[in-house]
C-alpha positions in Angstrom: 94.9 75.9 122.0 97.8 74.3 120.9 96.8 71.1 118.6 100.2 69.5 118.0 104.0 69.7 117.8 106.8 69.1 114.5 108.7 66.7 117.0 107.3 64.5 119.7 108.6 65.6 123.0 110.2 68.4 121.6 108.1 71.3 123.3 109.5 74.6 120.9 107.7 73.5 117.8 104.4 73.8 118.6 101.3 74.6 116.5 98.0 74.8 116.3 94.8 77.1 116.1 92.0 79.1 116.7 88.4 80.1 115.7 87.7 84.3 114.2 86.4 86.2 116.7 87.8 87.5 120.4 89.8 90.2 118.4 92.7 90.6 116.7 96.0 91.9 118.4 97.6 92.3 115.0 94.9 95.4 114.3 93.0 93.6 111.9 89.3 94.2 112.4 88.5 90.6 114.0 84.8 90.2 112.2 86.6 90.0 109.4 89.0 87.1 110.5 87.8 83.1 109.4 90.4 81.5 112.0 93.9 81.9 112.5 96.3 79.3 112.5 100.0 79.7 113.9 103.5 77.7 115.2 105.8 78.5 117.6 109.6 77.6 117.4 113.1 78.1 118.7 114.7 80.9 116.7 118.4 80.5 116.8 120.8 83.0 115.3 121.8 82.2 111.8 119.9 78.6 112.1 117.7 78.3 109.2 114.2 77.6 111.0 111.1 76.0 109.4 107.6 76.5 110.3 104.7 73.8 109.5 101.0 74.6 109.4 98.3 72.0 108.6 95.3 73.7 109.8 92.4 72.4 107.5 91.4 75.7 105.3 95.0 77.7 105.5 96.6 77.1 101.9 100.0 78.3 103.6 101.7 75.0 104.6 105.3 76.6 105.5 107.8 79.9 106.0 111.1 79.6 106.2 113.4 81.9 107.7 117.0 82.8 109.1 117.2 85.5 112.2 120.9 87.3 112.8 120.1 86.8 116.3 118.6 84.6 118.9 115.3 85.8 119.6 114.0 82.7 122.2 110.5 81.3 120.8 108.7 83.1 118.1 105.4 82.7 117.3 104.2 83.1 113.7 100.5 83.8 112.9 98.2 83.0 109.8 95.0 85.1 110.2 92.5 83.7 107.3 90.5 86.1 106.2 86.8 86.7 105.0 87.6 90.1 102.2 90.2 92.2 101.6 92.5 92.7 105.0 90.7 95.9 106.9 94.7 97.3 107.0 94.3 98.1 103.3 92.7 100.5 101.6 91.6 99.0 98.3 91.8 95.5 97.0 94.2 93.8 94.4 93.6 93.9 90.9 93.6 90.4 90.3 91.3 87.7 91.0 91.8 86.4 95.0 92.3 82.7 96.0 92.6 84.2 99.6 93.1 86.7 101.6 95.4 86.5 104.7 97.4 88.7 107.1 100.8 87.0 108.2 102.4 87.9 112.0 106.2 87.2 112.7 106.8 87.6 116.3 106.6 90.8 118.3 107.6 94.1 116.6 110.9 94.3 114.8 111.6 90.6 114.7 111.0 90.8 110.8 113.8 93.5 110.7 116.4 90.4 111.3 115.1 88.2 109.5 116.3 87.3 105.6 116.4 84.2 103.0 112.1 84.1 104.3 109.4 82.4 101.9 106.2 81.1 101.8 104.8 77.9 100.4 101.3 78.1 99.6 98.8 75.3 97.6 96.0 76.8 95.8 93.0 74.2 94.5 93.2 72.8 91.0 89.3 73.6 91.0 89.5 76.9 91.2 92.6 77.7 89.0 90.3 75.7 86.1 87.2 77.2 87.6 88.5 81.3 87.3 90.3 80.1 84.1 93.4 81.3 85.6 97.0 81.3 84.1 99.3 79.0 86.5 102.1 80.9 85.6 100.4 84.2 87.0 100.0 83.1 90.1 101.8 84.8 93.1 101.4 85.8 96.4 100.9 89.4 96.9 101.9 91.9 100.1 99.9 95.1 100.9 102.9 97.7 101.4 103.0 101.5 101.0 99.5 102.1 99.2 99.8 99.2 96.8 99.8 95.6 96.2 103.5 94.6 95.1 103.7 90.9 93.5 106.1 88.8 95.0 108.7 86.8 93.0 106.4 83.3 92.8 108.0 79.6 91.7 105.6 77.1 91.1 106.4 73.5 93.0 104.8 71.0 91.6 100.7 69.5 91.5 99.9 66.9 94.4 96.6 65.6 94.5 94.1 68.3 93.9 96.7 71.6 94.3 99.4 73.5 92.9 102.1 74.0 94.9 104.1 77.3 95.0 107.1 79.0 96.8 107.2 82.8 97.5 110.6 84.5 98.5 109.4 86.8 101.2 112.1 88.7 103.2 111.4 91.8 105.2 107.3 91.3 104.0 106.5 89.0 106.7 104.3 91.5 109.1 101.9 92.4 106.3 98.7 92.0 104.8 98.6 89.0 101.9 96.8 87.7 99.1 97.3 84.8 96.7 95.9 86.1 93.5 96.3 85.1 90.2 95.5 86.8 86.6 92.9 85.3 83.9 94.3 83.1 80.7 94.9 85.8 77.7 93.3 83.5 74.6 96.3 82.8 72.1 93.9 82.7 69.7 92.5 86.4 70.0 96.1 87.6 70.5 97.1 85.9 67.0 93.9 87.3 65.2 94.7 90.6 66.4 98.4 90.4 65.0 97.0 89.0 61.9 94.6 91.8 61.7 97.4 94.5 62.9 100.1 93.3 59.8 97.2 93.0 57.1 96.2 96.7 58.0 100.0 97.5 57.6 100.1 95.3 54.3 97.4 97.5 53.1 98.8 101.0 54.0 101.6 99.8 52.1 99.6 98.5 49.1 98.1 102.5 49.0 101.3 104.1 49.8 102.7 102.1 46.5 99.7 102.7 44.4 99.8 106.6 45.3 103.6 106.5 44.4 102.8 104.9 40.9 99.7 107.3 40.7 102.4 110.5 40.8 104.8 109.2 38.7 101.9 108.6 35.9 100.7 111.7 36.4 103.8 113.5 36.2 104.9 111.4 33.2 101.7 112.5 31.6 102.0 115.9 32.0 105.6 116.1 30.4 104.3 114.6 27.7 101.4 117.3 26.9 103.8 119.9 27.6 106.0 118.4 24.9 103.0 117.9 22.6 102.5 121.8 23.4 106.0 122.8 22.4 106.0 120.7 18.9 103.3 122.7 18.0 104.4 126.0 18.6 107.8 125.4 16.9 105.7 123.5 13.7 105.0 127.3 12.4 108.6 128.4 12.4 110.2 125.3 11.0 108.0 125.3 8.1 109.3 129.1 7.3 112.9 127.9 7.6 112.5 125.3 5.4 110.1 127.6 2.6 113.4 129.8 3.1 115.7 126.9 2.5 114.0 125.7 -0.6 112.9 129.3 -2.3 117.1 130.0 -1.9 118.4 126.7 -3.5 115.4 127.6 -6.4 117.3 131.0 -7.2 
C-alpha cells in the first residue's frame, strides 16, 4: 500500500508500508518480521539517488546510492525485525537497538551500486538506558559467518535521537543490526593502571633491595676472608721479626 510520494505529482518516488506477516520474498522467515517499510525511485546511471522512509518504528530514515547504469525503478525494502534475522546463524556481540534486513532491488542491482549509506536515529532513552558509548555505535552487516562493523559517523542529536551515517556499498542485500557497546568506566580503567605501575614500582623496589642485599653480602664475605688471611700470616711475621731482632742483638 503505497502511503505517500518525495514529490507531489511525481509518480517514481513513492513510499510506503506494510504490516509482518504474508511472507517474506527476501527468505527471511516472515513470523519473525514486525513490518516492512520501503520506497521506490527512478535509478538513473551515475545520478546520485536518495531514498526517504518515515514509517513510524523504522530508525532508518535514508540510503543513498549511485548505479553505473539505468536500472528503471527500484524498490528498496526495510524489513523490521522481532530477534536476530533468521538468515544468520548467531547473533552480534554487542547490545541491539534493532534488528533489520535491508533489500536493494532484484538480484545483482547491489553489484552496481557504490558511494551507498545509511542514516539511522537511535533513541536517546535507550543509549542512557543500556549505558551505551555513543561513539560505539554502528550499524552492523551479517556477511560470511560474522558480523562486520560498518564505518559509523555520528550526525548530530534532534529531539529525542542521535543521528548517524553508515557508508554502506556492496552491503545493501544483507542482514542488519544497529548495535552499540557498553561505556568502559574511566575510573576502573585508571585504578587498574594505578594498581598495574605500583606493582611494577614494587618489583623494582625488591629487585633494588636484592641488588644491595648481594653486594652486602659479598662485601661481607671479602672481609672474613681477609680477617682469615691476617691471621694465618700473624704466626710467620712474628718469626721474621724474632729473626730480625735476635740478628741485630749479635
Amino acid at each position: 500500500m503505497y502511503v505517500g510520494q518525495d514529490k507531489p505529482g511525481d509518480p517514481n518516488n513513492e513510499k510506503g508500508s506494510s504490516g509482518g506477516g504474508g511472507g517474506s520474498a527476501t527468505g527471511g522467515d516472515y513470523e519473525n518480521i514486525k513490518f516492512k517499510d520501503f520506497s521506490i525511485r527512478s535509478v538513473k546511471a551515475e545520478m546520485p539517488i536518495i531514498y526517504n522512509f518515515e514509517e513510524k518504528g523504522n530508525p532508518v530514515g535514508r540510503i543513498e546510492l549511485i548505479s553505473s547504469r539505468n536500472n528503471g525503478q527500484v524498490k528498496l525494502i526495510i524489513e523490521i525485525l522481532k530477534n536476530t534475522s533468521t538468515l544468520t546463524n548467531k547473533p552480534p556481540s554487542d547490545t541491539v537497538y534493532m534488528n533489520l534486513n535491508i533489500w536493494a532491488g532484484s538480484s545483482g542491482f547491489e553489484n552496481h551500486v557504490r558511494n551507498s549509506s545509511v542514516t539511522f536515529k537511535v533513541e536517546k532513552y535507550w543509549i542512557t538506558q543500556e549505558d551505551i558509548d555513543i561513539e560505539n555505535i554502528r550499524l552492523e552487516v551479517f556477511e560470511d559467518g560474522q558480523w562486520i562493523a560498518l564505518p559509523t559517523e555520528y550526525i548530530d542529536q534532534v529531539g529525542n535521537y542521535v543521528h548517524f551515517k553508515t557508508a554502506t556499498d556492496k552491503y545493501l542485500n544483507s542482514p542488519f543490526v544497529i548495535a552499540g557497546s557498553k561505556k568502559i568506566l574511566k575510573s576502573n580503567a585508571k585504578n587498574e593502571n594505578e594498581i598495574a605501575e605500583s606493582n611494577n614500582l614494587n618489583t623494582q623496589k625488591t629487585d633494588i633491595n636484592e641488588s644491595i642485599n648481594t653486594v652486602s653480602e659479598e662485601a661481607e664475605k671479602n672481609a672474613l676472608g681477609s680477617e682469615k688471611i691476617m691471621d694465618k700470616m700473624l704466626p710467620a711475621w712474628i718469626l721474621i721479626i724474632a729473626f730480625i731482632v735476635r740478628r741485630k742483638l749479635v
